[in-house]
C-alpha positions in Angstrom: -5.6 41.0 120.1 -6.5 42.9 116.6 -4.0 44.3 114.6 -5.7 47.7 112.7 -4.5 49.4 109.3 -7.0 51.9 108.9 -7.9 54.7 110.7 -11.9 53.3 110.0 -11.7 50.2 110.9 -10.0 51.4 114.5 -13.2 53.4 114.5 -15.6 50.6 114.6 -13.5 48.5 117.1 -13.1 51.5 119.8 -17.0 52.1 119.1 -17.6 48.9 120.6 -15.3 49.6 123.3 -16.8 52.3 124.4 -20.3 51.2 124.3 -19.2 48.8 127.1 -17.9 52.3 128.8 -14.4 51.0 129.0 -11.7 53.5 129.6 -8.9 53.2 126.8 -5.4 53.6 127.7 -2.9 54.5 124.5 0.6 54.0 124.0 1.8 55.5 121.0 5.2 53.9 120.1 7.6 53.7 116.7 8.0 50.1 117.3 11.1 47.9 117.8 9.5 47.6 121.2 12.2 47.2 124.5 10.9 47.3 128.2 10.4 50.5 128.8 7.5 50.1 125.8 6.4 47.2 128.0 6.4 49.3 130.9 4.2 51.8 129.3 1.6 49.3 128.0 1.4 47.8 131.9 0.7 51.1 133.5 -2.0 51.3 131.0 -3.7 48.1 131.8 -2.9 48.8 135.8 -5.5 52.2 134.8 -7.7 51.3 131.9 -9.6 48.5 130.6 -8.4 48.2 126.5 -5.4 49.4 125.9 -4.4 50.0 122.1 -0.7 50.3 121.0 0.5 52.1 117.8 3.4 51.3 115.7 4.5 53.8 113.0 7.9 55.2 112.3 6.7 58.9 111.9 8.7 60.7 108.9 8.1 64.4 109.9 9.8 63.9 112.9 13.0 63.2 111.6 15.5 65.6 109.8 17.0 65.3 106.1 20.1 63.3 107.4 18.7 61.9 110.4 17.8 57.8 110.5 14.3 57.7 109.1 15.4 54.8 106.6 17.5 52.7 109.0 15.3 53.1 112.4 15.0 49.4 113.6 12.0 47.4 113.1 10.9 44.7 113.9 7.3 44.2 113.7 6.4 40.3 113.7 8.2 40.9 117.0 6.2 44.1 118.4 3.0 42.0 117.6 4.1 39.2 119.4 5.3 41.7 122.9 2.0 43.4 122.4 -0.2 40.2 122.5 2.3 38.5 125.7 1.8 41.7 127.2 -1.8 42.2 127.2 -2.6 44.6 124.8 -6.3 44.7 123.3 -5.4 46.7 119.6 -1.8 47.3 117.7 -2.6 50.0 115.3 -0.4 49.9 112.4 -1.0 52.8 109.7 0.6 53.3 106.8 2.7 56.5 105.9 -0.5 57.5 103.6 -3.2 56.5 106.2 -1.7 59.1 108.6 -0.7 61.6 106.1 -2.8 61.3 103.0 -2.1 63.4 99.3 -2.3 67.0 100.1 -1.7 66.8 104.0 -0.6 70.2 104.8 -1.9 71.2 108.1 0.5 71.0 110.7 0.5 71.3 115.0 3.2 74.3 115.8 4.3 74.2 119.0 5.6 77.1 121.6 8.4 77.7 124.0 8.5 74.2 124.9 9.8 73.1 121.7 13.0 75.5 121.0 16.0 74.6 123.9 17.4 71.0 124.2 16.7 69.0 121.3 14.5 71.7 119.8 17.9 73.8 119.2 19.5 70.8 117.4 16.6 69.2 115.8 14.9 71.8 114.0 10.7 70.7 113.2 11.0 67.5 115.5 8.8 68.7 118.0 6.6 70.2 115.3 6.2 66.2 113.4 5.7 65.0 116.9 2.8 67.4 117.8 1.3 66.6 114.3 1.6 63.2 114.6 0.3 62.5 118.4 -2.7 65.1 117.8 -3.4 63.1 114.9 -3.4 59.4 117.0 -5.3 61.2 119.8 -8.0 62.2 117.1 -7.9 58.1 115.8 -8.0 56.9 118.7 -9.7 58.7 121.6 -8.1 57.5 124.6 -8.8 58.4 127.8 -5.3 58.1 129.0 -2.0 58.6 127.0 1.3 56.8 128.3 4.9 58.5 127.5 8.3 57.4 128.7 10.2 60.3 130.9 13.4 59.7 129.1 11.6 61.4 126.6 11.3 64.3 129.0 10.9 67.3 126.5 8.6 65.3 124.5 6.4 65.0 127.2 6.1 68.7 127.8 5.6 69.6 124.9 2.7 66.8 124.5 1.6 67.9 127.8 0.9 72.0 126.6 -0.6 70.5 123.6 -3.2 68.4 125.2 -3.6 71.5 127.4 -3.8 74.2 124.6 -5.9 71.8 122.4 -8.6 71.4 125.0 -7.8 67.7 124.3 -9.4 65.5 126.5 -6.7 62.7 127.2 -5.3 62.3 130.1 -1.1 62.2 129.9 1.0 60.1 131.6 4.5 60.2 132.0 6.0 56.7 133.0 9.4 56.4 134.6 12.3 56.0 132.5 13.5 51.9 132.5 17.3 50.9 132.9 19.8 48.5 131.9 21.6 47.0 135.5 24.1 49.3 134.6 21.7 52.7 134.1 21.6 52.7 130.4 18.4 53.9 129.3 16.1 52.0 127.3 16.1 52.9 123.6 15.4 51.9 120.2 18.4 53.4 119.4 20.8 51.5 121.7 20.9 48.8 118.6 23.5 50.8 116.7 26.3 50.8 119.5 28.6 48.4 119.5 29.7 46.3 122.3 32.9 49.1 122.9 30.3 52.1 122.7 27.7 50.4 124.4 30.9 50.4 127.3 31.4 54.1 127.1 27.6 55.3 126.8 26.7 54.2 130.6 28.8 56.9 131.6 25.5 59.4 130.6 24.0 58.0 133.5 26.6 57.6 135.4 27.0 61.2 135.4 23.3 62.0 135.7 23.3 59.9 139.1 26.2 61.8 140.4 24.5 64.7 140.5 21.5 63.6 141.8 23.7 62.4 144.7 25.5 65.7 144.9 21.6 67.7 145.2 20.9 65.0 148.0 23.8 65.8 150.0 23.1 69.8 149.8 24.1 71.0 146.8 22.0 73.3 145.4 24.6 75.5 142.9 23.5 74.7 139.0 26.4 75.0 137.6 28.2 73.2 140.3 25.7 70.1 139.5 26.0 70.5 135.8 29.6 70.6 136.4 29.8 67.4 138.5 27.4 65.5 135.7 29.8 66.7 133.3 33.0 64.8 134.6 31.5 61.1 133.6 30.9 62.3 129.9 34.9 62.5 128.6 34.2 59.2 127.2 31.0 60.5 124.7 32.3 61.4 121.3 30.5 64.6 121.2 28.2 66.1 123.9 25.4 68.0 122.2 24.0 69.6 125.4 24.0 68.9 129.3 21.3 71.0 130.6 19.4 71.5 134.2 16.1 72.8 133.4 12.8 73.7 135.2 10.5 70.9 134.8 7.4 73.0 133.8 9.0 75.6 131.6 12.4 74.0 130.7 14.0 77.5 130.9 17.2 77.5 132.8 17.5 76.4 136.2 18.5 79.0 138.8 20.7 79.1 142.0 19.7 78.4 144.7 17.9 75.4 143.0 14.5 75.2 145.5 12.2 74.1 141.9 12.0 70.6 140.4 14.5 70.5 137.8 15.5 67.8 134.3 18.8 67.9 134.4 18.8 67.0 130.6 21.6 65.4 128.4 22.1 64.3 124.7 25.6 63.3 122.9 27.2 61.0 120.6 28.7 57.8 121.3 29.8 57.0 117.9 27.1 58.1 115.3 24.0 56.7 118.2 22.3 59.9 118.9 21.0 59.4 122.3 19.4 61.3 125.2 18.7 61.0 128.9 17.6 62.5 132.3 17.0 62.8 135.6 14.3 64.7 137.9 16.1 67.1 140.8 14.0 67.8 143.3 13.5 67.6 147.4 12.0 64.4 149.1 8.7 64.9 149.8 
């Protein structure tokens, strides 16, 4: 495994790469790797032949109070997962390698970008954009791997890629659980053992509903509703939201569309956000 600083030197490497005419799977992370990461970097290898992880906290994504300065990291230990799990480059740029003096131009996105966390994160989506167009650019890949519990972010990568006439291929990997339902994140550091207690109950709630939908139910707000009785024990619910999957606008009654039914809230001062798919069986 090579671990890459500079946007030239990944150059050379991937020009060798693709010489052979291996396909490159990508995995573009902010480190402090968990399972879900993993899971990421093995559906890449299940498609591709190299697949290249990056690692960089990205500052435009995050707001003037959010937790830029105290985001975990760890990265003697994200090089050590990468190698265990296979993975052929970690690419690990500097703040200035990805945005150098002067760096003004920025990726705007749509619709996509302005209900759930769009509403309470204003220019996240907008650093994210930036900053994956950017890697896509570096890096080339054929295929592009993203978590689902990052469900907006995926849309909104997804129109890009689209819009762009970008030529990568994106992925969107299923979202990987605790035993109890928890969902993988970063993030899930900052709770303590009491508000790591009280946060399954996002999932909790998430689950009910989907049990709700596959005994018949097809009201929205009677499945918002029945999510919503798990979450007394969150300090502050931001938004619970069931949304159509390709245009995250409302979700309407009957519900006959794939829907995210979409949630993020406090537990304590963790931040954190989850969802489930609604649709038919097949």
């Amino acid at each position: 495994m090579k671990t890459i600083t500079t946007v030239s030197e990944l150059r050379r490497a991937l020009a060798e790469v693709r010489r052979a005419n291996k396909r490159v799977g990508f995995v573009p992370t902010m480190g402090y790797l968990h399972d879900g990461h993993l899971a990421l970097i093995e559906a890449s290898r299940s498609r591709c032949d190299v697949t290249v992880v990056s690692i960089f906290v990205n500052p435009t994504q995050f707001g003037p109070n959010e937790d830029l300065s105290t985001y975990p990291r760890d990265f003697q230990r994200d090089e050590e997962l990468c190698r265990d799990a296979g993975v052929a480059i970690v690419f690990a740029p500097g703040a200035t390698e990805i945005y150098p003096a002067q760096f003004e131009t920025f990726i705007e996105p749509g619709e996509l970008a302005k209900p759930l966390c769009g509403g309470f994160r204003p220019g996240h989506f907008r650093g994210v954009a930036t900053v994956v167009s950017k890697l896509f650019n570096m890096v080339q890949p054929d295929v592009a791997f993203f978590g689902q519990k990052d469900f907006q972010q995926c849309a909104v990568v997804r129109r890009m890629a689209i819009d762009l006439n970008l030529a990568t291929e994106i992925v969107t990997v299923p979202t990987v659980r605790e035993a109890d339902g928890l969902a993988l994140s970063s993030r899930n550091r900052y709770l303590s053992e009491e508000e790591r207690r009280r946060a399954v109950s996002i999932s909790r709630g998430l689950f009910a509903a989907m049990e709700e939908f596959r005994l018949g139910g097809r009201n929205v707000d009677k499945l918002i509703a029945v999510a919503n009785r798990y979450l007394g024990t969150v300090d502050r619910l931001q938004y619970l939201e069931l949304v159509d999957c390709d245009t995250l606008k409302p979700a309407v009654s009957p519900l006959h569309r794939p829907a995210a039914l979409c949630v993020a809230a406090y537990v304590g001062s963790t931040r954190l956000i989850d969802n489930v798919i609604i649709q038919a069986s097949p």
